[in-house]
Backbone as a printed PyTorch tensor [residue, N CA C, xyz], in Angstrom:
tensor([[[  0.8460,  -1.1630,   0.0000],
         [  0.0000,   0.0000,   0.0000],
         [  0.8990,   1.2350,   0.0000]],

        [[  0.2370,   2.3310,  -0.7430],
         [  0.9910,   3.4740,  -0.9830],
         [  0.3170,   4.5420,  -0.5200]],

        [[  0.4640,   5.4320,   0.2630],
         [ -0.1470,   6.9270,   0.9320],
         [ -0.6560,   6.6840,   1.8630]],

        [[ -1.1890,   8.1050,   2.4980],
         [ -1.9400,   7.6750,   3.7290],
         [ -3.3100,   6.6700,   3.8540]],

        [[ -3.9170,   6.4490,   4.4430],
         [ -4.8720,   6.2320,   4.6410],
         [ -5.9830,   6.9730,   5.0890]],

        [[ -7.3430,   7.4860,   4.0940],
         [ -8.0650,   8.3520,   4.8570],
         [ -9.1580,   8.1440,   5.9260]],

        [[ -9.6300,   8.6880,   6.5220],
         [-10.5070,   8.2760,   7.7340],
         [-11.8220,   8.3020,   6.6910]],

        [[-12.5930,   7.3560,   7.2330],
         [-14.1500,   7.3710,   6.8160],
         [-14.8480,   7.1630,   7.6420]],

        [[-16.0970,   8.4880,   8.0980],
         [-17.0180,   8.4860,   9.2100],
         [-16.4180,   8.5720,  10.7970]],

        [[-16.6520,   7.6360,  11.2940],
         [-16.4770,   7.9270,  12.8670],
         [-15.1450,   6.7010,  13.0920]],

        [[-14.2730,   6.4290,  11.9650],
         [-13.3430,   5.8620,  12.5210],
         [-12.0070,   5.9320,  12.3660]],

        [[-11.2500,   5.7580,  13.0290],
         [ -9.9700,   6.0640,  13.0160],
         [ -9.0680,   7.0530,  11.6970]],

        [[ -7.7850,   7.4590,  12.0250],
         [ -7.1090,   7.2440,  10.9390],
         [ -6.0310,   6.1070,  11.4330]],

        [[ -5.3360,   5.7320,  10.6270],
         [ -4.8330,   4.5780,  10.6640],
         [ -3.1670,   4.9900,   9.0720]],

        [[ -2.0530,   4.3440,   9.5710],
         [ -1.0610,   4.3730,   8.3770],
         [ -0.4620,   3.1910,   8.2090]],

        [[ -1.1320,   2.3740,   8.6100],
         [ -1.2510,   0.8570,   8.0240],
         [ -2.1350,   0.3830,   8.2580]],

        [[ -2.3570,  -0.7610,   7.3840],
         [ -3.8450,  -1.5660,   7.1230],
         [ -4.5450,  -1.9020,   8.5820]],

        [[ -4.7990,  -1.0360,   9.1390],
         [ -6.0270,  -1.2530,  10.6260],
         [ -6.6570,  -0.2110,  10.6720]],

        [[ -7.6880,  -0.3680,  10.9760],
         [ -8.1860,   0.8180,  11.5450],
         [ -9.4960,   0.4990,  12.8770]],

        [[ -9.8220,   1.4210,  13.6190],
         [-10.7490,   0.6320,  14.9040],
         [-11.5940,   1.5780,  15.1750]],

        [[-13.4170,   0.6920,  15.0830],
         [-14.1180,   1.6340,  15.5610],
         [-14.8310,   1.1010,  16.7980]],

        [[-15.3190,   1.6620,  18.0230],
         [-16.0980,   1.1820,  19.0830],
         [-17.2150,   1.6620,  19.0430]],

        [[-18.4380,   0.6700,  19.0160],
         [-19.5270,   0.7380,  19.0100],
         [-20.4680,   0.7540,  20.3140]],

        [[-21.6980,   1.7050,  20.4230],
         [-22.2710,   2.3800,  21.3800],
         [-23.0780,   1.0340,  22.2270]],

        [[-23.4730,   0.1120,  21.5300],
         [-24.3940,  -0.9650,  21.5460],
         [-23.8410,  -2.1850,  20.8050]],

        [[-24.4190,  -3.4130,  21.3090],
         [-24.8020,  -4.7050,  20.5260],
         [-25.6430,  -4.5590,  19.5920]],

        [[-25.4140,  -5.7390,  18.8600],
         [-26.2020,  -5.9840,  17.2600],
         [-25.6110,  -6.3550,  16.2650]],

        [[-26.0830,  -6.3840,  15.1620],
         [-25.8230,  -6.3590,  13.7920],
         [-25.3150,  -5.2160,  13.3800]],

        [[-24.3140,  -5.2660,  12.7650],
         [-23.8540,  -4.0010,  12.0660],
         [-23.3240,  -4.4590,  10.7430]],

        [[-23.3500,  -3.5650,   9.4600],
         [-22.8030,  -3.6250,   8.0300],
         [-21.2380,  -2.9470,   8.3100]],

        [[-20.1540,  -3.7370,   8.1860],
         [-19.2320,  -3.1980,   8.6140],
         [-18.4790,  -3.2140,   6.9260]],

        [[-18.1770,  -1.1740,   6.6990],
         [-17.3840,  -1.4340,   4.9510],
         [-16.2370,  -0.4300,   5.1120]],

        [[-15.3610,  -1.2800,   4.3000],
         [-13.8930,  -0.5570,   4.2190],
         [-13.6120,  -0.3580,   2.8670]],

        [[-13.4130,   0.7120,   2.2920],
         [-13.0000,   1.3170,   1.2550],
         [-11.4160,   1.8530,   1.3500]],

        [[-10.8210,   1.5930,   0.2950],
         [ -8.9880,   1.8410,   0.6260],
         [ -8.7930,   2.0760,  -0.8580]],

        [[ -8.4540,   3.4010,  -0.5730],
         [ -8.0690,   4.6280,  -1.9470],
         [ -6.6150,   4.4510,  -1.9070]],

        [[ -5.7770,   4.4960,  -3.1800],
         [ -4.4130,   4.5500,  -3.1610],
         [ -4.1150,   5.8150,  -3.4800]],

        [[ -2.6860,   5.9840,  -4.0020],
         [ -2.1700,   7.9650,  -4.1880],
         [ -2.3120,   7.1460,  -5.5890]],

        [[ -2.6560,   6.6400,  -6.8130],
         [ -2.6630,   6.8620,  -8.6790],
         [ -4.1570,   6.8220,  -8.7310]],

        [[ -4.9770,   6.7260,  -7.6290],
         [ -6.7790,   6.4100,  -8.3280],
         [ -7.1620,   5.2440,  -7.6350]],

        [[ -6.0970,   3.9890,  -7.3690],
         [ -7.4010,   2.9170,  -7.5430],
         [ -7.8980,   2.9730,  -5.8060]],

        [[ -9.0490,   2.5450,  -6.2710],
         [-10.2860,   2.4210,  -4.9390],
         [-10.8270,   0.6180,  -5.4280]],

        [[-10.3200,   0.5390,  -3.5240],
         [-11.1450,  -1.3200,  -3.4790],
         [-12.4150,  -1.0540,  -2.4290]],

        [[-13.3500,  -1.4760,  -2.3150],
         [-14.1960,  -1.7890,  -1.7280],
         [-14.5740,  -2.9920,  -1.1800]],

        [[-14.8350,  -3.3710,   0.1570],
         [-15.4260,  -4.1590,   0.5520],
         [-16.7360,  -4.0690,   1.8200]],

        [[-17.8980,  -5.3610,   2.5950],
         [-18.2060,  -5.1160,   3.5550],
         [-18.7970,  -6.6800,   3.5530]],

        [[-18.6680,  -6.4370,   4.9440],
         [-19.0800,  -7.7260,   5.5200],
         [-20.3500,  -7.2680,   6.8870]],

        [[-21.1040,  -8.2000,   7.4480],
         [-21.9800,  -8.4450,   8.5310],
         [-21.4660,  -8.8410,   9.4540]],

        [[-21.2830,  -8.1540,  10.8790],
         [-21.2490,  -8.5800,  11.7970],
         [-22.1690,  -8.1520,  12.9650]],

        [[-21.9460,  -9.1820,  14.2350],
         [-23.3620,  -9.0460,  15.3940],
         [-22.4300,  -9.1410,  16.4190]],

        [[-22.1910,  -7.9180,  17.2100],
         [-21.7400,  -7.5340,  18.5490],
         [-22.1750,  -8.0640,  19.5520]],

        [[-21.3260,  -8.6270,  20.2600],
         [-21.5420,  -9.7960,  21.9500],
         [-22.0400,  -8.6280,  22.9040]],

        [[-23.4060,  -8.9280,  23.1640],
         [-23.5620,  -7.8650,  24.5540],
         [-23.9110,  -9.1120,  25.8640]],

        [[-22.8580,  -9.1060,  26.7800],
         [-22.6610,  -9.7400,  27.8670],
         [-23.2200,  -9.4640,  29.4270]],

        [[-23.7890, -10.5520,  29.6340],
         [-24.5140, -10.0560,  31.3820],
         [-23.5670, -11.3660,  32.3510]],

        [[-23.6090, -10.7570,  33.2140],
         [-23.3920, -12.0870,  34.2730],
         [-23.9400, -11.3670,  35.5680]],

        [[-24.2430, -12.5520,  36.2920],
         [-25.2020, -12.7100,  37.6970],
         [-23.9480, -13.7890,  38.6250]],

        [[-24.0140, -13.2200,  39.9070],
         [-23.2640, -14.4090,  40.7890],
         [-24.2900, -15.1050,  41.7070]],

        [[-24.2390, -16.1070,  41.9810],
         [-24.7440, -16.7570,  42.6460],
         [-24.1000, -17.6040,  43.9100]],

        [[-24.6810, -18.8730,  44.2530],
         [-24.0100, -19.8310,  45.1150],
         [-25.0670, -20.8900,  44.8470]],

        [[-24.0920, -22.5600,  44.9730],
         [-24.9360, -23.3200,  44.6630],
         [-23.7740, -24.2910,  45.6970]],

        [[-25.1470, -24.9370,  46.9190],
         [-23.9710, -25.3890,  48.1130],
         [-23.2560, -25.0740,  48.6180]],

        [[-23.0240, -23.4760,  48.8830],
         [-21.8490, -22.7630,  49.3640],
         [-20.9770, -22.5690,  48.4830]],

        [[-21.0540, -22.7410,  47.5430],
         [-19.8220, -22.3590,  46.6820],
         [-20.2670, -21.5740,  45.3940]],

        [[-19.2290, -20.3220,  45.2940],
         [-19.8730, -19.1300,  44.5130],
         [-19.7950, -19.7270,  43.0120]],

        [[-20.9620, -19.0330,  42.3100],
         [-20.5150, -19.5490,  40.8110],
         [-21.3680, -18.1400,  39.9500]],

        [[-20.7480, -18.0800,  38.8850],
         [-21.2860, -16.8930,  37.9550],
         [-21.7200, -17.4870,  37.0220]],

        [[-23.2070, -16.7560,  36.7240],
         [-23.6520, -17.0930,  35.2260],
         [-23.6040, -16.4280,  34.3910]],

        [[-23.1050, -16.6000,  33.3720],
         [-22.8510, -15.8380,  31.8880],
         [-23.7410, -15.7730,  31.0990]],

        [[-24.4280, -14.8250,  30.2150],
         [-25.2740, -15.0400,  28.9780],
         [-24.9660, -13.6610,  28.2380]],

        [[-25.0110, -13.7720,  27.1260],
         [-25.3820, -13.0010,  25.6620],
         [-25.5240, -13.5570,  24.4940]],

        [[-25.5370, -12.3750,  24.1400],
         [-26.1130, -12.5430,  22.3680],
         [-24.6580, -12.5960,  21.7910]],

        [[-25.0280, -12.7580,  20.4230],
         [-24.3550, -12.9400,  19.5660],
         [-24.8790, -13.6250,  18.1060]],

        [[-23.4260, -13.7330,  17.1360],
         [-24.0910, -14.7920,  16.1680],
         [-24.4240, -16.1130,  16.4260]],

        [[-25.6560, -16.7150,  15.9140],
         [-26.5040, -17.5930,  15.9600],
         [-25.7200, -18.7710,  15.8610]],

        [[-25.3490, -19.8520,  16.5680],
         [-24.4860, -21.1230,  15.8060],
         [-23.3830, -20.9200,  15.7530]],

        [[-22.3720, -19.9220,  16.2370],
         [-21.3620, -19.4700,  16.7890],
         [-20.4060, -19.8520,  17.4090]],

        [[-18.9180, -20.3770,  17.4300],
         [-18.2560, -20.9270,  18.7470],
         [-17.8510, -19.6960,  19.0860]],

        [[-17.9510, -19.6680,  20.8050],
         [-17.6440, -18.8770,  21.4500],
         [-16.2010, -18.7730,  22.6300]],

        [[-15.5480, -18.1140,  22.9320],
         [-14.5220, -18.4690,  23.6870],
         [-14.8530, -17.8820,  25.2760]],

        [[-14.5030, -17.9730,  25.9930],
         [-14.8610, -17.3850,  27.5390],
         [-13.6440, -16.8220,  28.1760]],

        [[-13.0740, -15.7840,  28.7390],
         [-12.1290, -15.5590,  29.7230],
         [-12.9650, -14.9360,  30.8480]],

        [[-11.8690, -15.3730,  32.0880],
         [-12.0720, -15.0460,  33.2450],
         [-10.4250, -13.9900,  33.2630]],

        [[-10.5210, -12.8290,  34.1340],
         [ -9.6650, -12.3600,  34.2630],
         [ -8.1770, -12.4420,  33.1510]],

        [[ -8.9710, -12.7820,  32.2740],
         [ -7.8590, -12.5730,  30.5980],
         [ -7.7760, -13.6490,  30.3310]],

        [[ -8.0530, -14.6810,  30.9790],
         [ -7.3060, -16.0170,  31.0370],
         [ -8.7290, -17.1020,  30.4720]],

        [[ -8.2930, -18.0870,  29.7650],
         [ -9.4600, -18.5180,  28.6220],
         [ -9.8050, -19.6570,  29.7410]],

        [[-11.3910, -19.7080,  29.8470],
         [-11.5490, -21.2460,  30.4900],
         [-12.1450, -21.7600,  29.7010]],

        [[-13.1360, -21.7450,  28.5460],
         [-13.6920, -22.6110,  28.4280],
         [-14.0730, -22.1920,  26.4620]],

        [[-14.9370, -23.0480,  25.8880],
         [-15.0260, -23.0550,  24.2580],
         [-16.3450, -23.7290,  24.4110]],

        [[-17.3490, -23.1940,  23.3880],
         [-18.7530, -23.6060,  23.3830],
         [-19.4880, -22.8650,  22.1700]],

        [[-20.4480, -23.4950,  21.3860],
         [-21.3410, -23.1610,  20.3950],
         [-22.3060, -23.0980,  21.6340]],

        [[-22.9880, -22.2280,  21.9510],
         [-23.9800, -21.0450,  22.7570],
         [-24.1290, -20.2030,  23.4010]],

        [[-25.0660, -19.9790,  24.0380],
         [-25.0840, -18.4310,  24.7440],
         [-25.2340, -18.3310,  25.7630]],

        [[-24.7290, -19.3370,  26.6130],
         [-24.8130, -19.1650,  28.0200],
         [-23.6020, -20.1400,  28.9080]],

        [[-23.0110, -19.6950,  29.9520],
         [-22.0630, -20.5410,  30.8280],
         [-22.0290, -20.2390,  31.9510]],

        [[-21.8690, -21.2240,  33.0550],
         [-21.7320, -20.8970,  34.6040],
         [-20.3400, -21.3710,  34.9680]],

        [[-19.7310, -19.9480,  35.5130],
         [-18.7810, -20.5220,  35.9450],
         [-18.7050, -20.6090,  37.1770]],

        [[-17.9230, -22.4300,  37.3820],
         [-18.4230, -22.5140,  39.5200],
         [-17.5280, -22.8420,  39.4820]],

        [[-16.9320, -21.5600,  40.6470],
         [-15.2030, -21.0800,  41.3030],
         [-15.3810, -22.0760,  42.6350]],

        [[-14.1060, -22.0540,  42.6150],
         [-13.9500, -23.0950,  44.1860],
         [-14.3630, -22.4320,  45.3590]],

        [[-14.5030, -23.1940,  46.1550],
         [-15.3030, -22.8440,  47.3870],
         [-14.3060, -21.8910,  48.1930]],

        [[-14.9160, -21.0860,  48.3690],
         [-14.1950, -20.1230,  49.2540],
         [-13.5260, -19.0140,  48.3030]],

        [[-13.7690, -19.2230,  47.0390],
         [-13.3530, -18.2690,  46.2670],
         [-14.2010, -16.6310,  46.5390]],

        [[-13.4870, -15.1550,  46.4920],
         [-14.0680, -14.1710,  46.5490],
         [-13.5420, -13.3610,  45.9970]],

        [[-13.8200, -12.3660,  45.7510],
         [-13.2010, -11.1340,  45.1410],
         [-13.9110, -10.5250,  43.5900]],

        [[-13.6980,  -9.9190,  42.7310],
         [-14.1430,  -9.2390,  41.6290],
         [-13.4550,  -9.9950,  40.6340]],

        [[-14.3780, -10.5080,  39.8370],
         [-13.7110, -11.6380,  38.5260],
         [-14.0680, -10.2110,  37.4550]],

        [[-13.3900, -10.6550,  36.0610],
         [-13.6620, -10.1900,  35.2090],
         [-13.5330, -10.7820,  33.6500]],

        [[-14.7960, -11.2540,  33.4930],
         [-15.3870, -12.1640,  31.8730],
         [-15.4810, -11.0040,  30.6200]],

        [[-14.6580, -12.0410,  29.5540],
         [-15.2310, -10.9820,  28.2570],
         [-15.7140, -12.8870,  27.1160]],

        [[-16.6260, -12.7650,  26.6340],
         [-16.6240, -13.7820,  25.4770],
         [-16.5670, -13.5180,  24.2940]],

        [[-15.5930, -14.0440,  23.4950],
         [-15.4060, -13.8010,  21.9910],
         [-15.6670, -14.5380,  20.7940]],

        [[-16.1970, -14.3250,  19.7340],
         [-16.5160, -15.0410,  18.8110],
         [-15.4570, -15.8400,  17.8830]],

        [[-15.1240, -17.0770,  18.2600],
         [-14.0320, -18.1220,  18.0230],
         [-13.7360, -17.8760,  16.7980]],

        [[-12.2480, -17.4960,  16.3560],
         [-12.1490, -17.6070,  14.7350],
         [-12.0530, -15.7900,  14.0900]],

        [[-12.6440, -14.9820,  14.8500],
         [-12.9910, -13.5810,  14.6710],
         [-12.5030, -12.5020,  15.3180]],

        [[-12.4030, -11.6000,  15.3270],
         [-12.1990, -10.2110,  16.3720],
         [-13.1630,  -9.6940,  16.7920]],

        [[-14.1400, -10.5730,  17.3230],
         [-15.5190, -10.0210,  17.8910],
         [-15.4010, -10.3470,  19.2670]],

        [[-15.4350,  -9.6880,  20.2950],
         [-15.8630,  -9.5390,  21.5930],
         [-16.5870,  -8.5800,  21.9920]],

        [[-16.9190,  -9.1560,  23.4250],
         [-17.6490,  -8.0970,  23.7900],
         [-17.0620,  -7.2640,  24.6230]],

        [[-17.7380,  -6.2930,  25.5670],
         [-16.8880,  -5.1610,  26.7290],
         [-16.5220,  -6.5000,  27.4250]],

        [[-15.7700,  -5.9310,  28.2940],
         [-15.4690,  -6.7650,  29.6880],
         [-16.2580,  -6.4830,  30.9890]],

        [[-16.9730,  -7.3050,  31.4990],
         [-17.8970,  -7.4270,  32.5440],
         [-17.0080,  -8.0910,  33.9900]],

        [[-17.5470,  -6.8220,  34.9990],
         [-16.7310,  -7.4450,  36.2920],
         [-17.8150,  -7.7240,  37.4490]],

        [[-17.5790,  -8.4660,  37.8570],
         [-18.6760,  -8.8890,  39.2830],
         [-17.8820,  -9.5470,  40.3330]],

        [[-18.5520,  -9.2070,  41.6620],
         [-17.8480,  -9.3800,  42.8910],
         [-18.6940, -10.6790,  43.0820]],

        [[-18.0800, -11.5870,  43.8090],
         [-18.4320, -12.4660,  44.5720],
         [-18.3340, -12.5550,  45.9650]]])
């Protein structure tokens, strides 16, 4: 690639092939990148994607704390899970409990990502 790169709409500028936008909400979004060179040529592309919006709830089941996970996302999806950055678990759906050892406490913090993609969601923290 040759020249700068120009900004389009509400996202970045960028002087190599990245650029990053953060979105207000979950959903579906038409996501398109257009990349102009310095002699004329213009490529176009866009693709569909659906933003992870993430909840979790803590609980206890027998004395021992456990968090439940749910969101959205794409439909039929593998999904990845971290706890505090760190990956526990891999699953096609939209929901997971995670049950911490007994006596576990303190503020965890889950993000789930769409396996294969650069789709995650915010990062969600809850105390136990």
């Amino acid at each position: 690639m040759v020249g700068p790169i120009v900004p389009i709409a509400a996202f970045s500028v960028a002087t190599a092939p990245a650029a990053l936008h953060h979105y207000a909400a979950a959903g579906p979004f038409t996501v398109a990148l257009e990349v102009r060179d310095d002699v004329g040529g213009i490529a176009t592309t866009s693709t569909q994607i659906t933003l992870i919006d993430l909840s979790a709830t803590a609980g206890k089941v027998r004395g021992a704390p456990q968090v439940n996970l749910a969101w959205t996302g794409s439909a039929g999806a593998q999904f990845t899970i971290y706890r505090n950055g760190a990956l526990i678990g891999t699953l096609v759906g939209s929901a997971w409990t995670d049950a911490l050892a007994r006596g576990s406490s303190g503020t965890f913090t889950y993000a789930v990502c769409q396996a294969g993609v650069a789709i995650c969601s915010a990062r969600v923290a809850i105390t136990v």
